[in-house]
KOLVEXLO-269842 format. One line per 3 residues: number of its first residue (from 0); for each residue x, y, z of C-alpha. Coordinates in pm, whole numbers, plus 32768, in hexadecimal, padded with zeros to 4 digits. Last residue first. Layout:
<nodes>
NUM> X Y Z  ...
</nodes>
This chain:
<nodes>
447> 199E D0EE DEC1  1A2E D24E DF69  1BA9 D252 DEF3
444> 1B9C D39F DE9A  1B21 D40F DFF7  1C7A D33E E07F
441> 1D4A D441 DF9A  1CA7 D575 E02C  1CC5 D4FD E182
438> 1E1E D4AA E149  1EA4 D626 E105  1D9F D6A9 E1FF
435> 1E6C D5DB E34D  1FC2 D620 E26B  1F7D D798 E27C
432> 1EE4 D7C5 E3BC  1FCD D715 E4A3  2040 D5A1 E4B7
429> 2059 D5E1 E657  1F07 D690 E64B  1E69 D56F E5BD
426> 1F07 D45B E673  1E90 D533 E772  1D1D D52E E716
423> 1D28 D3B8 E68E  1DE0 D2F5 E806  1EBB D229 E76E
420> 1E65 D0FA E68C  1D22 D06B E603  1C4F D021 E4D0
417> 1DA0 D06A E404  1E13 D11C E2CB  1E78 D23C E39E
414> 1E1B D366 E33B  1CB5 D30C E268  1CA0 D1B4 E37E
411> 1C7E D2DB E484  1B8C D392 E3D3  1AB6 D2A0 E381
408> 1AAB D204 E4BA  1A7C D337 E597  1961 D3AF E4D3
405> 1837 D2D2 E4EA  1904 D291 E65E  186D D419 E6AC
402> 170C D393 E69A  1646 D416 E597  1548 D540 E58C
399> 1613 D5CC E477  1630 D729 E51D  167F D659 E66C
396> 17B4 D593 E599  182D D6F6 E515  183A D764 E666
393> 18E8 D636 E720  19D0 D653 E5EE  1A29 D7C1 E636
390> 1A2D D77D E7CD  1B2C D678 E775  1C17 D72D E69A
387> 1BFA D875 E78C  1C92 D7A2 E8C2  1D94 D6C2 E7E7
384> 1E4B D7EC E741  1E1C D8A2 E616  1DEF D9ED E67F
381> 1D09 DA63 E5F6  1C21 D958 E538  1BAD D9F5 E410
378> 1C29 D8D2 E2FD  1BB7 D7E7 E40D  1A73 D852 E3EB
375> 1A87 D83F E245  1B19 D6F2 E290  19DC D68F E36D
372> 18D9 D705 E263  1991 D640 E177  19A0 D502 E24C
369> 1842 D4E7 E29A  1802 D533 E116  18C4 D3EE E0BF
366> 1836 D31C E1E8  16E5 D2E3 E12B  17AB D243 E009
363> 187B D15E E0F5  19FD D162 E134  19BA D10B E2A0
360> 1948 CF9E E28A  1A03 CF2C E122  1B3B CFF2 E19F
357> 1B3A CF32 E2D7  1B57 CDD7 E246  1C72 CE46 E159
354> 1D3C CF49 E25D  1D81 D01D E195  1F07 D06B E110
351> 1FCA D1A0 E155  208C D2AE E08C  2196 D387 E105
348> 21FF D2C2 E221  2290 D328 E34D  2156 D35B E44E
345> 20DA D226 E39B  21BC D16A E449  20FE D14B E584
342> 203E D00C E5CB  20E4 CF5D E4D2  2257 CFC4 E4E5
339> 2207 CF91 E643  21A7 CE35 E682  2318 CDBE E675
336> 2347 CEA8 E7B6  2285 CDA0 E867  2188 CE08 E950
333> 20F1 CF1C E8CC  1FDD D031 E92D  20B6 D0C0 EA6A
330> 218D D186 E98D  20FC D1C8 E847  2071 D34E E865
327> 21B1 D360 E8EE  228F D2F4 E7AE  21C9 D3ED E6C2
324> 224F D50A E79C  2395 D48D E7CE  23B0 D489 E62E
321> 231E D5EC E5FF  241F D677 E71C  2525 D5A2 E662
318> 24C3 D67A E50F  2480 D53C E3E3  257A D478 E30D
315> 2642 D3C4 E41A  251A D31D E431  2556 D220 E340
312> 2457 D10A E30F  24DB CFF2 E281  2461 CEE1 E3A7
309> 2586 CECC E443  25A8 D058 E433  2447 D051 E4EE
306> 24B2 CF51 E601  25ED CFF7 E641  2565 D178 E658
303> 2465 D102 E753  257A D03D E848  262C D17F E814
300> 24DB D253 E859  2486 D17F E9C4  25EC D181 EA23
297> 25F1 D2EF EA25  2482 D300 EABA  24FA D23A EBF5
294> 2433 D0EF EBEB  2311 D07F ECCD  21F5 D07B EB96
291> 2312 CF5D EB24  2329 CE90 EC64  21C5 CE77 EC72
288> 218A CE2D EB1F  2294 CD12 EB49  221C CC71 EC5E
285> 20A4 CC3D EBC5  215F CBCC EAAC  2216 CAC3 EB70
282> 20C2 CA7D EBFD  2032 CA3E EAC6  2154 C973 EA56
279> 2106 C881 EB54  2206 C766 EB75  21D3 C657 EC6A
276> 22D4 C611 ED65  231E C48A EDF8  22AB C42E EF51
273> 23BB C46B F06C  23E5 C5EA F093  2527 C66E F098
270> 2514 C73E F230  2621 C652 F2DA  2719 C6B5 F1A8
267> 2721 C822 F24A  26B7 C96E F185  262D CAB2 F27E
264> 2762 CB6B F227  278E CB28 F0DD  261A CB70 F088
261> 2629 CCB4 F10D  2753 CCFE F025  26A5 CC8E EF06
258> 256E CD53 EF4B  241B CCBF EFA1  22D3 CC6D EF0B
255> 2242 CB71 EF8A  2222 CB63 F105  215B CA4A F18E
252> 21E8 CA51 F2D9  22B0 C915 F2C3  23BF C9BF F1E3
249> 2393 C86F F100  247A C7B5 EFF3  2431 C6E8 EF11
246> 23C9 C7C5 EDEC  238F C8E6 EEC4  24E9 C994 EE68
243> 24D9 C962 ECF3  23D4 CA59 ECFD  248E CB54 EDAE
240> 25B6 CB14 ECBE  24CB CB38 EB7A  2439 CC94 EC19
237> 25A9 CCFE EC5A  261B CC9B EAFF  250C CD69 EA96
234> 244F CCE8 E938  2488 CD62 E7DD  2415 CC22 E703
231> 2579 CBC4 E6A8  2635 CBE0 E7CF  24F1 CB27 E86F
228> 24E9 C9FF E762  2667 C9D4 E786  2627 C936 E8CE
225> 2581 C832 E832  243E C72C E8B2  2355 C885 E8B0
222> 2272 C7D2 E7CC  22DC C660 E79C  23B7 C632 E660
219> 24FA C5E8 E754  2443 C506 E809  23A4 C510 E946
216> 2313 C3C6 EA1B  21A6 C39F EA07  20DE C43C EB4A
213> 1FB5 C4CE EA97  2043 C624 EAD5  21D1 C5AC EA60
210> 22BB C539 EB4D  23F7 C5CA EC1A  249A C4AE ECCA
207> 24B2 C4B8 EE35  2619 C4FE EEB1  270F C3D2 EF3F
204> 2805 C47C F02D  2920 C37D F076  2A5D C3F3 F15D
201> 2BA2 C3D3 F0D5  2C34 C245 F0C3  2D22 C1F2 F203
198> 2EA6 C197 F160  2F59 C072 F10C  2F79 C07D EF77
195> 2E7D BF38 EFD5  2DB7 BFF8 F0A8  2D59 C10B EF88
192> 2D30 BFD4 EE83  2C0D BF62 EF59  2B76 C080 EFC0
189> 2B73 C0CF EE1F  2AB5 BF6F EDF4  29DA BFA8 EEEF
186> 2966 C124 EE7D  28F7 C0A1 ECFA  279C C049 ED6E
183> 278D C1A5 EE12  27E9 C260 ECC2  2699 C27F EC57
180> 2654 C353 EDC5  26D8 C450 ED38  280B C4ED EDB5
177> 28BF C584 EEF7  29F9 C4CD EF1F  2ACA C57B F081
174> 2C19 C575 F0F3  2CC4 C59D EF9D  2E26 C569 EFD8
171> 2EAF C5E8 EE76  2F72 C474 EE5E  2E4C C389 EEE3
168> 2D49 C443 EE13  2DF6 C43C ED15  2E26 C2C9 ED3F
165> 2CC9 C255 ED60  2C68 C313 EC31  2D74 C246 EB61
162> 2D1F C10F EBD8  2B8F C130 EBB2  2B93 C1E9 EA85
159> 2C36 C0F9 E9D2  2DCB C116 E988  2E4B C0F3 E7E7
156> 2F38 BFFE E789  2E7B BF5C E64E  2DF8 BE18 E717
153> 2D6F BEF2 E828  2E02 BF68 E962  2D1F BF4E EAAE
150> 2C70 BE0B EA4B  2BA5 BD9A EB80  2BC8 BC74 EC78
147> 2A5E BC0C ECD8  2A60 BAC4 EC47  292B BA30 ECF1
144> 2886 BB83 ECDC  2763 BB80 EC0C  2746 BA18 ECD0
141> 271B BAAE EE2A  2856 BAD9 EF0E  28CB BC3E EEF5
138> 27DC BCCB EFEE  27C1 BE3F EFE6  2752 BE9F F14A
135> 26C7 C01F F132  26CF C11B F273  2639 C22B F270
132> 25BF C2E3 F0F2  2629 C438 F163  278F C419 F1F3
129> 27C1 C2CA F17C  286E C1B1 F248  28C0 C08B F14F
126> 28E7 BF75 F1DA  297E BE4D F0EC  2936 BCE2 F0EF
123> 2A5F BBFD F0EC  2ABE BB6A EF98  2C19 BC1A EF8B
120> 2C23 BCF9 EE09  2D67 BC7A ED5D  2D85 BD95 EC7D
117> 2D9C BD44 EAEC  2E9D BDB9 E9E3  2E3B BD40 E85C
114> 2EF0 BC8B E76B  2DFA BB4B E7E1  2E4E BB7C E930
111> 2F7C BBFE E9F9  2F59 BC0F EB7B  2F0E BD1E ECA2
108> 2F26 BD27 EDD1  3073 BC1C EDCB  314E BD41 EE88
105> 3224 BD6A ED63  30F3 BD74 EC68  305C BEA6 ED4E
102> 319B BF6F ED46  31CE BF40 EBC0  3040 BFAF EBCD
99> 309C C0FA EC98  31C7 C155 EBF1  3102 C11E EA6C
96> 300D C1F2 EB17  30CA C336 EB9B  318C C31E EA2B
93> 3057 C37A E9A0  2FFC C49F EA3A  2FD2 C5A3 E8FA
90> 2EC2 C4C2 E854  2DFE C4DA E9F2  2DD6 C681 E9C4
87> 2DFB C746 EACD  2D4E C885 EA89  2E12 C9D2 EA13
84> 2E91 CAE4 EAD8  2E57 CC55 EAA9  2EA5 CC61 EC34
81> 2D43 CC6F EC83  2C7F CC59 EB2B  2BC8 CDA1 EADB
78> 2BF9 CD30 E939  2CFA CC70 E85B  2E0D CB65 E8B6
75> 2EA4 CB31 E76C  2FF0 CB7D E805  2FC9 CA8B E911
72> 3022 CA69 EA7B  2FF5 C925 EB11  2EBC C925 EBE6
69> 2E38 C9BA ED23  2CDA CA70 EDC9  2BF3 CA39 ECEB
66> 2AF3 CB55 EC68  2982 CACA EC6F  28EF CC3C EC0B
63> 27C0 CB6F EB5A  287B CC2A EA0C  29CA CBB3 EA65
60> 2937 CA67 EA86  2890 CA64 E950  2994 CADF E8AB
57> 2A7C C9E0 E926  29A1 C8C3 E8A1  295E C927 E78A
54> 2AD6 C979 E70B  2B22 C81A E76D  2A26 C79E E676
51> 2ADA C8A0 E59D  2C51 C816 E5F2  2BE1 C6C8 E583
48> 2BB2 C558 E637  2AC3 C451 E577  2BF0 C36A E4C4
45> 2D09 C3BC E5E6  2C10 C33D E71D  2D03 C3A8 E82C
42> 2C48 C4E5 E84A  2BE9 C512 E9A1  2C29 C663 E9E5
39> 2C78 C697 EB3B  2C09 C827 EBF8  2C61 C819 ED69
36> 2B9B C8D6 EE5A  2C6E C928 EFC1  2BD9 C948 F0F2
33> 2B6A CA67 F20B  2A37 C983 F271  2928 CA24 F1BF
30> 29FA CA8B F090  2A3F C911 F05D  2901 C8AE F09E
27> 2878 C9B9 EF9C  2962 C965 EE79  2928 C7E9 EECA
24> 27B9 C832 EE93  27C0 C910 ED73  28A1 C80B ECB2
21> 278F C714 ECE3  268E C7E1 EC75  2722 C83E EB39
18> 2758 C6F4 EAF2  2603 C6AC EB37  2593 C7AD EA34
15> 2674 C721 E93E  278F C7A4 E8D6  27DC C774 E742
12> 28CE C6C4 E66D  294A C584 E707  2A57 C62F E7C0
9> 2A2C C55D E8D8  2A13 C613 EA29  2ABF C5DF EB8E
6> 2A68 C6D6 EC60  2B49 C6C1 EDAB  2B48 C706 EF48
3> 2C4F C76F F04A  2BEC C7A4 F18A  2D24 C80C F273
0> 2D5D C6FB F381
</nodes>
């Protein structure tokens, strides 16, 4: 039997991280095994459903790489979606539930109450074999549960979540339920309504839940809780994947960083993890600077170019050659690409801001002849480059009887407005002599 497999999201207006995780997981089982990954909107909740919570959720997807394999074909259908088709969506289906309830009320499973449609739940316990979790007895006998039959439409017409979940799954033959392990209390009422539409539930695969350091659950105002966070902040989808990855789940040889299409062919449900996943954001940063000192240089400068027009900086401005140049001093000193307009955007601006702390430590009265003696060096320097701008400071510093660092931060906070940044003698020779003498002059003036 071909594996077929399902995220089910609400459109409640972002994705959270666990979300994400989720979908990443039945995305990499079903690729594993040769199966299909179906996309289901869950958005029978009218008053808190819109098209741009549903936006956020396919975006995020798209950008993870998480392409499903089938859907209804949609106009609106935008991005590198297989087929162009859209998601399933649960408002479109309907007429699937109102069958499925009339046949449940025929049969006597299910009985009118109060205005509202309830499923006669049997009071036997249920077993409910989990692929990760084993094998869980959910007795139906203590007194939460002395009325165990459950509403599956409510007093104004509309399906639950339970009913309605149950029977997509039933009619797009989803073979296997991969999801947190939150949903685990729910699993015993869905086995239930799967055997009474006479058919064997899909297999169960219960994943730990994704918590914060200190081990409190994650919110949505919990750093790192949203997806959008990483769109927005200028991380790798590939470093954000990887990470996802060993939440829960384990190569058993201590591997960590490793390639999507590794990890689909070393991923099996027997490997998820039992104990719940904590969130470190260090580690996902460790990930991400790793992934991003990897990248082709092409990528590298259109990742660049993003961050810095996000941030109003324009470098369609400046010579390309100038622009790559200014990028490479960069790459491997970042993690996020969000960090960049800060860390390098004074190679496009035409006036920069100090550093307030550091201007009060380097823009001393004894450093003001220290600097003058070293702009009328740099004024000589032939060629300009990296090589002849050190040995000039280096010489002006020895003349002064001062370490070279008496010069370096001065200097570099004169061009740059910052204590640190890229390497100072080729940040130099990438700004060139004119704008390098040009801010000197104006950072002298400033002297307190």
């Amino acid at each position: 039997m071909k594996v077929r497999v399902r995220f089910a999201p609400s459109p409640t207006g972002y994705l959270h991280i666990g979300g994400a995780r989720t979908a990443l997981f039945n995305w990499l089982y079903a690729r594993h095994t040769g199966g299909t990954f179906v996309l289901r909107i869950e958005d029978t909740d009218v008053a808190r459903n819109t098209q741009e919570a549903v936006n956020v959720i396919l975006e995020g997807l798209r950008w993870l790489g998480l392409h499903w394999d089938e859907g209804p074909l949609t106009a609106d259908a935008t991005g590198p979606c297989k087929g162009d088709r859209g998601p399933y969506f649960q408002s479109q289906r309907k007429e699937n539930y109102q069958r499925r309830v009339e046949a449940l009320l025929s049969h006597g499973l299910a009985y009118e109450h109060e205005g509202a449609i309830k499923f006669k739940m049997h009071r036997e316990p249920i077993l409910i074999p989990d692929l990760v979790v084993g094998d869980v007895l959910r007795k139906l006998t203590d007194r939460e549960e002395a009325d165990p039959d459950f509403v599956i439409v409510r007093s104004d017409g509309q399906p639950v979540f339970h009913f309605v979940n149950v029977v997509d799954d039933l009619e797009m033959g989803i073979t296997h339920v991969i999801r947190g392990e939150d949903h685990l209390s729910n699993t015993a009422k869905h086995i239930a309504l799967f055997r009474a539409f006479g058919v064997e539930p899909p297999k169960y695969a219960h994943i730990p839940l994704i918590l914060n350091a200190d081990g409190s659950k994650m919110s949505k105002r919990d750093r790192g809780a949203s997806l959008t966070t990483y769109l927005e902040e200028g991380f790798l989808p590939e470093a954000v994947t990887n990470y996802l990855c060993l939440l829960g789940w384990s190569p058993k040889d201590n591997t960590e960083k490793l390639g999507l299409a590794e990890v689909v062919e070393r991923f099996d449900l027997p490997q998820i993890l039992r104990h719940n996943a904590k969130f470190d954001f260090e580690k996902l940063l460790w990930l991400q600077g790793e992934y991003c000192r990897e990248l082709p240089d092409d990528r590298f400068y259109e990742m660049c170019v993003h961050a810095l027009a996000k941030a109003g900086i324009d470098t369609n401005q400046f010579d390309v050659d100038y622009v790559k140049a200014a990028l490479d001093t960069c790459k491997g000193k970042i993690k996020t690409f969000s960090e960049l307009p800060a860390y390098g955007g004074f190679y496009f601006k035409d006036e920069i801001s100090y550093d307030p702390e550091a201007a009060r430590k380097s823009f001393v009265p004894e450093n003001k002849p220290r600097l003058e003696k070293l702009r009328d060096a740099f004024a000589k320097a032939d060629p300009f480059n990296a090589a002849t701008l050190e040995a000039a400071l280096k010489a002006v510093a020895a003349e002064l009887g001062v370490k070279a660092g008496v010069l370096v931060h001065p200097v570099r906070l004169a061009c740059t407005g910052n204590p640190s940044g890229p390497s100072l003698y080729h940040l130099l020779e990438v700004m060139g002599k004119g704008k390098v003498m040009g801010r000197i002059e104006r950072a002298l003036a400033a002297f307190l």
